[in-house]
C-alpha positions as CSV (number, residue, x, y, z in Angstrom):
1,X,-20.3,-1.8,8.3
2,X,-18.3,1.2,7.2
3,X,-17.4,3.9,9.4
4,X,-18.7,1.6,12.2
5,X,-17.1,0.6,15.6
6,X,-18.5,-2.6,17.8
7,X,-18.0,-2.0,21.0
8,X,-19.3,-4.0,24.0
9,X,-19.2,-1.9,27.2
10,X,-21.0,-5.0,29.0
11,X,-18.3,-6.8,31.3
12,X,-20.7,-10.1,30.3
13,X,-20.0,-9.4,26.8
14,X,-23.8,-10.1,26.3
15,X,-24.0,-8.6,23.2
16,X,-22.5,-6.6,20.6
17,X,-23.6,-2.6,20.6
18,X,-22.8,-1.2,17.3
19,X,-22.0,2.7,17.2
20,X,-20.9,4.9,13.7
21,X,-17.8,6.7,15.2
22,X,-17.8,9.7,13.0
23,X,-19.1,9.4,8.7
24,X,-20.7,6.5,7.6
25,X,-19.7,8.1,4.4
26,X,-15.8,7.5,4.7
27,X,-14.7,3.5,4.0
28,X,-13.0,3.8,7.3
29,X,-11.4,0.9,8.9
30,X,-7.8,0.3,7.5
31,X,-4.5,0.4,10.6
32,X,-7.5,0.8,13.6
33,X,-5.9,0.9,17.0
34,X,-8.3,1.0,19.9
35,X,-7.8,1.8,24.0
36,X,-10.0,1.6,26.8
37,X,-8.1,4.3,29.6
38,X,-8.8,3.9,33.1
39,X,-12.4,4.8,33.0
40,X,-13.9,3.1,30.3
41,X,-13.7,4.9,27.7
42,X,-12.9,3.6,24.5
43,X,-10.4,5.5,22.0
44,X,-9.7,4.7,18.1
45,X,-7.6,6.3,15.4
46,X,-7.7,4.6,12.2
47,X,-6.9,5.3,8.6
48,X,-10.0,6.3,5.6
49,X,-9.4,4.2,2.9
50,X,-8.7,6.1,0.0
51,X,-8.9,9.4,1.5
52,X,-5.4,9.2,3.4
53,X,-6.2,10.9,6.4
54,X,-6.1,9.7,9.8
55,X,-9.1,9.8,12.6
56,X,-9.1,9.6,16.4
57,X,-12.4,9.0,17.9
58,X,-13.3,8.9,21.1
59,X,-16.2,8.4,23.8
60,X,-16.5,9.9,26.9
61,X,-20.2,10.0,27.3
62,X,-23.1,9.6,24.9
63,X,-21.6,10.3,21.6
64,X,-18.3,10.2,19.7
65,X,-16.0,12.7,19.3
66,X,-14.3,12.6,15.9
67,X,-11.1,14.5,15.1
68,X,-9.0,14.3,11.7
69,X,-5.0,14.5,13.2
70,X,-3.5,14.5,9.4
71,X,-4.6,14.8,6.0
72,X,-2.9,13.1,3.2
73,X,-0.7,11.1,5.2
């Protein structure tokens, strides 16, 4: 699942809900950090592999916002 995130916003941790946070195009998933802040809302930077730029996605509501902080890192 490239340029996927599993995230379970269920407190029962039912079931899995997968969710593309940003390209599906990008072999994302290398040095991923992820945080929840105080309202639930998940946020992830990781690294593209083979691209050498850095992400930070986040969700505040429906979708995924997807910034690039550095390129060729």
């Amino acid at each position: 699942m490239l340029g996927s995130l599993l995230w379970d916003a269920d407190s029962a941790f039912a079931a899995w809900n997968v969710e593309h946070a940003g390209s599906t195009n990008i072999n994302a998933g290398d040095n991923c950090s992820i945080a929840v802040d105080a309202l639930g809302h998940p946020h992830v930077a990781y690294a593209a592999n083979g691209k050498n730029d850095l992400y930070y996605a986040c969700k505040t509501g429906a979708t995924w916002i997807v910034q690039v902080l550095k390129t060729n890192c």
